[in-house]
C-alpha positions in Angstrom: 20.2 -25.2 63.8 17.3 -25.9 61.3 17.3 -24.0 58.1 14.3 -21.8 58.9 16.3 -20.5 61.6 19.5 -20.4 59.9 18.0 -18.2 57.2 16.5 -16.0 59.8 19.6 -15.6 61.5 21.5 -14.6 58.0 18.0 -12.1 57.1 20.0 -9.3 58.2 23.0 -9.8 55.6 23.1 -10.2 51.7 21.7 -13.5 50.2 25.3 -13.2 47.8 28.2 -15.2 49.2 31.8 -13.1 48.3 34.0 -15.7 46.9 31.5 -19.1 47.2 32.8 -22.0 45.9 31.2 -23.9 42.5 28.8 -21.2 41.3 27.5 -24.0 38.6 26.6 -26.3 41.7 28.2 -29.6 40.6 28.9 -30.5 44.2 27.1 -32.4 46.6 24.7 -30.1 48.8 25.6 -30.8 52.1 23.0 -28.1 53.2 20.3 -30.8 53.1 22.4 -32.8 55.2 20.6 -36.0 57.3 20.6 -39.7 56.5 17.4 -40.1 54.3 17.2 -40.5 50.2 19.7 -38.8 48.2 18.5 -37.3 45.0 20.4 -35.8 41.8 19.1 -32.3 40.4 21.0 -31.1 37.1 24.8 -31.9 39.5 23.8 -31.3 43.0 23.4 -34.4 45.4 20.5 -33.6 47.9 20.0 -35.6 51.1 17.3 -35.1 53.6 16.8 -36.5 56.9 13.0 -35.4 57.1 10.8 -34.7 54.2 10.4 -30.9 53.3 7.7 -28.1 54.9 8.2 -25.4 54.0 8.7 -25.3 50.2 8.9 -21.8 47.7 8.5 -22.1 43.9 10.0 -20.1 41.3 7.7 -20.4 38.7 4.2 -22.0 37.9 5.3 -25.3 36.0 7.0 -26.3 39.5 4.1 -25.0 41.4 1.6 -27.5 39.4 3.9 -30.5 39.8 3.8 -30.2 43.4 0.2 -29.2 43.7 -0.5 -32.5 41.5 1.7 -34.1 43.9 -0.8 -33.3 46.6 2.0 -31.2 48.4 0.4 -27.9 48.8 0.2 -28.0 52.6 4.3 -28.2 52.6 3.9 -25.0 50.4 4.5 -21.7 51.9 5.3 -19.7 48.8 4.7 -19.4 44.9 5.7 -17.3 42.5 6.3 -15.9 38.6 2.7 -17.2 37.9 2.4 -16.6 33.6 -1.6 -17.9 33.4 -4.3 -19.2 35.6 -3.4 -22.1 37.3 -5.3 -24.9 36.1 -8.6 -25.6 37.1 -8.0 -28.5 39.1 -5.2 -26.7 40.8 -6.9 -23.5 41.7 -8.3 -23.9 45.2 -5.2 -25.5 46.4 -3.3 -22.7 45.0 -5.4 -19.8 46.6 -4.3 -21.0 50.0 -1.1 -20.6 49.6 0.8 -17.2 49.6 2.2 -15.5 46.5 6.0 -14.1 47.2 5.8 -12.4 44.1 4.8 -11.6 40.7 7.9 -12.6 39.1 10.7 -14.0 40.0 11.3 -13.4 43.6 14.2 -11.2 45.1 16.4 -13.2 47.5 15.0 -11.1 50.0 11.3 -12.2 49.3 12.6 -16.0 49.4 14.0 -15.4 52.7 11.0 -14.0 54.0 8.9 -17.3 53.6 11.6 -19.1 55.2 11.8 -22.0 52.9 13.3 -25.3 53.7 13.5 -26.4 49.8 13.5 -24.2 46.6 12.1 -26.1 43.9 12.1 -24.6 40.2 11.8 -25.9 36.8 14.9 -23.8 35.4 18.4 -23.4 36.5 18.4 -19.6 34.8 16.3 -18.7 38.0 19.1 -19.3 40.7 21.3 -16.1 39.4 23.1 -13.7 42.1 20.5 -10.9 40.9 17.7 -13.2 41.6 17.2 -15.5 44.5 20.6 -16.3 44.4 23.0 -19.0 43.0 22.6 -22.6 43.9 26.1 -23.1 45.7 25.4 -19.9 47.9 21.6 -20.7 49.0 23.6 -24.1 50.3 26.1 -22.0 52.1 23.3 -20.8 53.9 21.8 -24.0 54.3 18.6 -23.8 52.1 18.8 -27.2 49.2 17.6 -26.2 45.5 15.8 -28.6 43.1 16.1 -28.3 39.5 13.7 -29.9 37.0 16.1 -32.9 35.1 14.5 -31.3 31.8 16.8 -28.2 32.1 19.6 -30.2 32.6 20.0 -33.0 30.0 23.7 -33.1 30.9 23.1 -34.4 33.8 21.0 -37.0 32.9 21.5 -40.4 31.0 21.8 -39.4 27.1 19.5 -41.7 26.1 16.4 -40.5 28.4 13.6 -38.1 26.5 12.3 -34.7 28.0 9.2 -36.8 28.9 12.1 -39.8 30.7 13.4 -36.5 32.7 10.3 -34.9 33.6 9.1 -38.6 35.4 12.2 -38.4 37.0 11.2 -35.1 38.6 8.2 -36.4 39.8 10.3 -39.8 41.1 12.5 -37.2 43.2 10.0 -35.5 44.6 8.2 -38.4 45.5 11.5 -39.2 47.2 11.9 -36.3 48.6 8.9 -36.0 50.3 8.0 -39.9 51.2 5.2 -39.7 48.6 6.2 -42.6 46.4 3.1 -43.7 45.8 1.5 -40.7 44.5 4.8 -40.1 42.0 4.4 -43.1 40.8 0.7 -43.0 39.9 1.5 -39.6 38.0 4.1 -41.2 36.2 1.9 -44.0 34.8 -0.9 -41.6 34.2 1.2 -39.7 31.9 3.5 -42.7 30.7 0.1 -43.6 29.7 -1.0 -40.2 27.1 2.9 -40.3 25.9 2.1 -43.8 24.7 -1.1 -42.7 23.1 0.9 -40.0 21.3 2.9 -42.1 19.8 0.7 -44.7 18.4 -1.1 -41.5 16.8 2.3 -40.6 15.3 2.6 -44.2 13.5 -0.3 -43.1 11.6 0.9 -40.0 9.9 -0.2 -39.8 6.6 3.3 -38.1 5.4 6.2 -36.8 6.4 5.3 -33.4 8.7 7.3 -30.7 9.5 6.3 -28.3 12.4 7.6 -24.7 14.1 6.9 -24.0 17.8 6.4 -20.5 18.1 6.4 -19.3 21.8 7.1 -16.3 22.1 7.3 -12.9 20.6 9.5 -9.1 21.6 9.3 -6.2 19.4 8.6 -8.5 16.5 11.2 -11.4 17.0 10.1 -14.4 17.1 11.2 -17.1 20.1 10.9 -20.9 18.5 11.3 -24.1 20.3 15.2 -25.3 19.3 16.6 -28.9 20.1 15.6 -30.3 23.2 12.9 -29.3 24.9 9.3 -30.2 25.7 7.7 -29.1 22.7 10.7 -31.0 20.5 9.7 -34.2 22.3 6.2 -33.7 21.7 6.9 -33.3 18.5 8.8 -36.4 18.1 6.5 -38.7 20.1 3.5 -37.3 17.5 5.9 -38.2 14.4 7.1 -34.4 13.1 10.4 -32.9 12.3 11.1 -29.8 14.2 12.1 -27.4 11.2 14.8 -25.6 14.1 16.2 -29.1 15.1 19.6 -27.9 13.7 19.9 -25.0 16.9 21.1 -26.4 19.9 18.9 -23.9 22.4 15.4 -25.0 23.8 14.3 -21.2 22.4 16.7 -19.6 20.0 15.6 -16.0 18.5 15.4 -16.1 14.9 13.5 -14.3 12.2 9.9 -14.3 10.6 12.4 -14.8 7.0 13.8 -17.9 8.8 10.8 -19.6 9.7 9.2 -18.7 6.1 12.4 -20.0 4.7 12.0 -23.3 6.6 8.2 -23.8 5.1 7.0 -25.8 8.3 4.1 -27.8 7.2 2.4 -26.9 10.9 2.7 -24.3 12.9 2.1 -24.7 16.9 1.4 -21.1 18.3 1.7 -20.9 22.1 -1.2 -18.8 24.0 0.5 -16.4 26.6 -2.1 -14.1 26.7 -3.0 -13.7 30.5 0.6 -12.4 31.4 -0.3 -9.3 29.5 3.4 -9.0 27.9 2.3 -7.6 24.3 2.8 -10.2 21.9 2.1 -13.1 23.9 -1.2 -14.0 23.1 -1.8 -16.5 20.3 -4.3 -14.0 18.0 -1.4 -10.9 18.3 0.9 -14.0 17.0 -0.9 -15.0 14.2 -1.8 -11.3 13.3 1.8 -10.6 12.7 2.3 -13.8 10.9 -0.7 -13.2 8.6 0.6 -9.2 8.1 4.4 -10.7 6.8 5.2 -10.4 3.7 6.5 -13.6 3.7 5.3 -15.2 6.1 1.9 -14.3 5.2 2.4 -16.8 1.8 3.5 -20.3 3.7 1.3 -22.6 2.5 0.8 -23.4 6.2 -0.6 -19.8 6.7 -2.7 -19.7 3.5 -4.3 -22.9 4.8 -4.8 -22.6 8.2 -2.6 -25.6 8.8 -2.1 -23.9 13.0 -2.6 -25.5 16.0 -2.6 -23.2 19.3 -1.8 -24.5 22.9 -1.3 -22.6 26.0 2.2 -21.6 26.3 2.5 -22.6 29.9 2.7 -26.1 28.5 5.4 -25.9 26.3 7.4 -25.6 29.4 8.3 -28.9 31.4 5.4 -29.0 34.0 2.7 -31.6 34.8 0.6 -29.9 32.0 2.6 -30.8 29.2 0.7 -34.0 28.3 -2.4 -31.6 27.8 -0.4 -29.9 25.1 0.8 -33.1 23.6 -2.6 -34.0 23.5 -4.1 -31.0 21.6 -1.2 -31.3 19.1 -2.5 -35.3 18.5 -6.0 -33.6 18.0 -5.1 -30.8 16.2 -2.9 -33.3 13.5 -5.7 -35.5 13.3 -8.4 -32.4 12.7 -5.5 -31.4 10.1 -5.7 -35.1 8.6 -2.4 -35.5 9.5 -3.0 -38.6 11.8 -5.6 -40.7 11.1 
């Protein structure tokens, strides 16, 4: 039976499995089934006998990889979209059909009949989502998890950037496109490299906060791990949160004023319209503290703002780690 019509067949019942086995999915996914390439994604062995065509996406930083990929006729549904897709993405990206706004209901994924999930974080595959990993395989549909959620997975001694060419080495994999994965990977291999020879050139040591996010006046700030911590590290700076083990720990406006970043990195939300999210309602609040307000970093306009999307492992993270080389060096911190 192929998985399209196995999920049609099971659109009358309840994506949620009563009683499924290994709801962190460390098993091998015998759903994908077939004698072609076997891939890992954050503990799930996926084997496919024929490449994928009929892929949904969770959320936009998977969307662009595949699009950059040059995958968007296996595409037949996106989703959770939080800004414009990029320019060079856009026309692609109109032709394909939007499940939903946000995360999609399992309902809504079975609807598009997918033959492959694809999503950049693990959080998404939840029983009051789309479902858990170990029951879409019960019902024969695979799920591929970027390796930058799931650094447990992977060798320790790999970077965010290491995991995130692994993704695209996967997909190439996955769908017999080796040749294109491979060019994106030396493409990007290529700007990482560039980062770092920027970061030899600090002219001191540099301190930075990643600011992503913002709800009823709580800041969200990039923790260990993480794109924007490897971004920071390839470009030389200490991440004042290093010391918090979460990619985006809640803290306070006192905590980041009592940490005295030397740069700030303000991620742009602003076209998903939660209030908050854009940069200038960000540095408003900052520049209103009482605290806050008096970082030297504030008083001297030592910020650098990047669109929030790229924060997040995608295919547009090297344009982030590229405005932070630019901003450093407009801040003379890089010559």
């Amino acid at each position: 039976m192929s998985l399209r019509t196995n999920l049609g067949t099971v659109a009358v019942l309840t994506l949620v499995v009563a009683g499924c086995a290994d709801p962190s999915g460390s098993s091998p996914d015998s759903s994908a089934g077939g004698d072609g390439p076997t891939v890992s994604s954050c503990g799930r062995e996926l084997t496919f006998a024929d490449p994928p065509e009929r892929v949904v996406t969770l959320d936009q930083s998977s969307t662009e990889t595949l699009l950059a990929l040059g995958l968007a006729d296996r595409m037949v549904g996106t989703s959770n979209l939080k800004s414009r897709v990029a320019p060079e993405y856009q026309a692609a990206y109109e032709e394909i059909p939007v499940i939903s706004p946000d995360i999609p209901t399992a309902e809504q994924l079975r609807e598009a009949a997918p033959d492959l999930v694809v999503s950049s974080f693990s959080e998404h595959f939840t029983r009051d989502r789309v479902g858990t990993r170990a029951e879409l395989a019960d019902l024969g549909l695979p799920s591929y998890v970027s390796a930058v959620d799931c650094p447990g997975a992977n060798a320790a001694d790999l970077t965010s950037f290491d995991r995130l060419f692994t993704d695209y080495e996967n997909l190439g994999r996955i769908f017999g496109i080796e040749d294109r994965a491979a060019d994106l990977v030396a493409e990007q291999r290529r700007a990482t490299e560039e980062a770092a020879a920027a970061g030899e050139t600090l002219t001191e040591e540099t301190s930075v906060v990643w600011v992503y996010s913002v709800y009823n006046d709580v800041p969200y700030v990039a923790g260990r791990g993480g794109m924007p911590d490897a971004m920071g590290e390839l470009a030389g700076l200490t991440n004042v949160f290093d010391d918090v083990d979460e990619l985006w720990p809640e803290v306070s406006w006192e905590e980041v004023a009592a940490r005295d970043p030397d740069v700030i990195v303000v991620g742009d939300l602003s076209e998903r319209g939660t209030p908050g999210d854009s940069a200038e309602e960000k540095l408003a609040m900052m520049r209103d503290h009482p605290v806050v307000s008096q970082l030297p970093a504030m008083r001297e306009n030592r910020i650098i703002e990047v669109p929030g999307i790229e924060m997040d492992p995608s295919v547009r993270t090297v344009d982030a780690l590229g405005v932070l080389v630019e901003g450093l060096r407009d801040l003379g911190h890089v010559r």
